[in-house]
N, C-alpha and C positions, 0 to 999 in steps of 0.2 A: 845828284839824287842819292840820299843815302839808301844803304842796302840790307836787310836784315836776312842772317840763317839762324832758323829756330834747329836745331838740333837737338833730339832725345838719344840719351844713352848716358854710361858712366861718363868723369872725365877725360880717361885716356883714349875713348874711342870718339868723344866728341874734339879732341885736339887733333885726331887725325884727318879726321871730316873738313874741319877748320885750315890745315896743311894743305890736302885737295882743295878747298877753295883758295886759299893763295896763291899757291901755285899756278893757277887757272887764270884768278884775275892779273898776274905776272903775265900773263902770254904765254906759261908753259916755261918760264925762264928761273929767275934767280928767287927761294923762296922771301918774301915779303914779310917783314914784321908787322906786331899789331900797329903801331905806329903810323906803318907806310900804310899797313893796310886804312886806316881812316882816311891820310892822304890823298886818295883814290874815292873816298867817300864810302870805304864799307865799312859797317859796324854789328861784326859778329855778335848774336846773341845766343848764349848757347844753354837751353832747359837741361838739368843734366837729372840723373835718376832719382834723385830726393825730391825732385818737382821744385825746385828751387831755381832761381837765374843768374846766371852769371853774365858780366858783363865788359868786353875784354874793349879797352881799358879801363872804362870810367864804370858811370852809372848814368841812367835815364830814371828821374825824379817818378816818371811818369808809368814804372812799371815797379809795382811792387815784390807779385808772385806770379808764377804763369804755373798751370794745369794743365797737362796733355789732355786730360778727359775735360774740359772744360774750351775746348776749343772755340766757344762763340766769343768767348771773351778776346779773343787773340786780333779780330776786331777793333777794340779797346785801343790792343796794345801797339797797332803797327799805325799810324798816324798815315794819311793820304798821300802824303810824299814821299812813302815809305813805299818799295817794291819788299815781297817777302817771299823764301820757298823753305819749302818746309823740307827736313832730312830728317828720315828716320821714325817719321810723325804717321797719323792715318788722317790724311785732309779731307776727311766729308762733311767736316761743320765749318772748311773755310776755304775762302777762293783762291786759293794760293798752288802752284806745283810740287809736286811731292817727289824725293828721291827715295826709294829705302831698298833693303837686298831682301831677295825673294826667300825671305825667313820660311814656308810650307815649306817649301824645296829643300830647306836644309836640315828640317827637324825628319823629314823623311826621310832623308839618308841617314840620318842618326840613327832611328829606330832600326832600317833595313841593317844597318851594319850592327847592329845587336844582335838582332834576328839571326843573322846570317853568323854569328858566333855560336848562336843558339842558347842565346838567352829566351824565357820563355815569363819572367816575373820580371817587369819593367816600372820605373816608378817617375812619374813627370815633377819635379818641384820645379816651379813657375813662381813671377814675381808676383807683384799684387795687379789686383785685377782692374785699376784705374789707370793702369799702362796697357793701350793696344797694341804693343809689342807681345803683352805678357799674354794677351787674350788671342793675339793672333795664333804665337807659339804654342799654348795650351790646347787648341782647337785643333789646330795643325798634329799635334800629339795624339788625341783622339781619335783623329779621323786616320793617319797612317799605323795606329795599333790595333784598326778594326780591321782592315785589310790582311791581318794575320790572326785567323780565328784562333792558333793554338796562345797567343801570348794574353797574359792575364796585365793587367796596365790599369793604373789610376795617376789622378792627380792632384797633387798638395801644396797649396801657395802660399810662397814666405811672406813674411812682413815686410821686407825689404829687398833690393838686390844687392847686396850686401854680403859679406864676409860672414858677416857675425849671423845673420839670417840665414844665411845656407847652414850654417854649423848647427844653431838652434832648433832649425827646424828636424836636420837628420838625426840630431840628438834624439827630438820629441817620437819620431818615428823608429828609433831602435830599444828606446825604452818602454812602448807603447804595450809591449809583449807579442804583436802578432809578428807575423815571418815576414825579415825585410824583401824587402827585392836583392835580385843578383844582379842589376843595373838602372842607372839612371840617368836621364838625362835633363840638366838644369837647365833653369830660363837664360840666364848668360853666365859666363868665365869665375865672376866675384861667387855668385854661389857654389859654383861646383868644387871653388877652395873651399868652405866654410862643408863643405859636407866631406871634402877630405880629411879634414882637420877633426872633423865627428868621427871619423869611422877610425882617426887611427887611434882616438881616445877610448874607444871602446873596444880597441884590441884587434882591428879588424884592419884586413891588408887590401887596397886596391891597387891591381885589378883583381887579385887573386882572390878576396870574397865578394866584392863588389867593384862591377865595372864605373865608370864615369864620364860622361860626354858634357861639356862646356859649350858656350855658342856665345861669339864674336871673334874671337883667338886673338885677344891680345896681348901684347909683347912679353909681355912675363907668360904666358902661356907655356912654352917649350923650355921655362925653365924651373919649373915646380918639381916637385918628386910625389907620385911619377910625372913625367911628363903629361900633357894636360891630352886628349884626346878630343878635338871643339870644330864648330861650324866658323869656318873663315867667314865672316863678313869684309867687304874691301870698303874698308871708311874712307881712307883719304881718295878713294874712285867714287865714291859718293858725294863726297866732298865737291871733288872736281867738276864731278856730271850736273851738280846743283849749279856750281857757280857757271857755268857755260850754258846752260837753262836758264838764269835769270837774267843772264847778261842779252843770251839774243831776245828775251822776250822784251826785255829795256828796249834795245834797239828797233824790235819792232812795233814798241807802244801798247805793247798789252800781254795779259800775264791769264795763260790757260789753265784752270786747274787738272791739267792733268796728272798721270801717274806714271813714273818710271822706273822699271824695276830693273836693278841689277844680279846676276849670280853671284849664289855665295858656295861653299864648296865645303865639303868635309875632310877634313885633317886629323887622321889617326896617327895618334904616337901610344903615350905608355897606359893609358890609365883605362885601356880597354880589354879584354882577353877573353876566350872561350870559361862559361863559367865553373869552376868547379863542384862536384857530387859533394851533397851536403844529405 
């Protein structure tokens, strides 16, 4: 029976997810190529953040584009011989298992650890708003910047999640004329380069006039200037926790759509600091 993981995220966080499911359907052993992996009968599919599909190795005739917000279609897309679990997704338009990491959890330590610098002017840029990651994250910002009646907090969603989107956007927001914020925290890791990349164009130092919090942390993460300050998500533990999910549901002939939430964790390095008197 073939096997399908819908994963949403960039690529490098969707190849880790991918890594945890090899791994998994290995028995925990020797990592598996795409190759073996069909071998075995699975056939990663993986939605990456352009809403776009990628298909490791080939192609399926029979899916042209896939939607996260359009989840009824997904339907469509996964044929009756198909077992599917979704990672990283919000399943309530389809009968399938969901992995994802407890993203509230992590935008709220984001915030807390601004606060607790004593940042008091905080600024959410979020992806677009047809990714429930983006809507999850932006909610989640909302509701943990109320719980501090002194911090003054809004939110601004790029076009994309993206490099160039994060840049453009904090451009738009430093030329705007009104007073930027003294931190923010981005929908994931690609934006919060693309508003580093803004701030030093316009003469500005982070963390020292603007702090920066990323979310997903990865792998170039700790190696930016400054170092990236972001919410660990554990991809390839999602990964893994998907495929051992689908595989016992296999085994016991039916597929629950339930929810499984993993922790994600806050990782401060350079790009955060107490803010400076302006």
């Amino acid at each position: 029976m073939p096997i399908s993981f819908f994963h949403h995220g960039g690529w490098l966080a969707t190849a880790s997810f991918l890594a945890g499911v090899l791994n998994a359907v290995a028995g925990g052993g020797s990592f598996l190529s795409f190759p073996a992996l069909l071998g075995v009968g699975v056939l990663p599919i993986a939605a990456n953040a352009t809403n776009t599909v990628a298909l490791w190795p080939g192609q399926l005739t029979s899916i042209a584009a896939y939607r996260e917000d359009l989840g009824v279609n997904l339907r469509l897309l996964v044929p009756v011989s198909f077992s599917a679990l979704l990672g990283g997704l919000i399943a309530q338009w389809v009968p399938y298992p969901l992995v994802t990491g407890a993203d509230e959890t992590g935008i709220s330590a984001a915030v807390s650890h601004l606060v607790g610098l004593g940042h008091r002017h905080i600024l959410h840029v979020a992806g677009p708003e047809n990714f429930t990651t983006s809507l999850v994250r932006s909610h989640a910002f909302t509701v943990a910047c109320a719980t501090h009646r002194s911090v003054k907090h809004r939110v601004v969603t790029a076009q994309a999640l993206s490099v160039a989107a994060g840049e453009s956007t904090m451009d738009s927001i430093l030329t705007s004329g009104n007073a930027y914020p003294t931190a923010i925290v981005a929908g994931n890791d690609l934006l919060a380069i693309g508003i580093l990349h803004s701030l030093r164009e316009h003469g500005l130092d982070c963390p020292r006039d603007v702090s920066v919090i990323g979310f997903n942390d990865m792998p170039f993460a700790e190696d930016i200037q400054p170092p990236l300050t972001t919410i660990h998500v554990p991809h390839r533990e999602l990964g893994a926790e998907a495929a051992r999910l689908l595989l016992n549901g296999i085994q016991e002939g039916r597929q629950e759509p339930l929810t499984v939430t993993l922790p994600v964790s806050l990782i401060v390095r350079g790009s955060t600091a107490r803010p400076a008197a302006r």
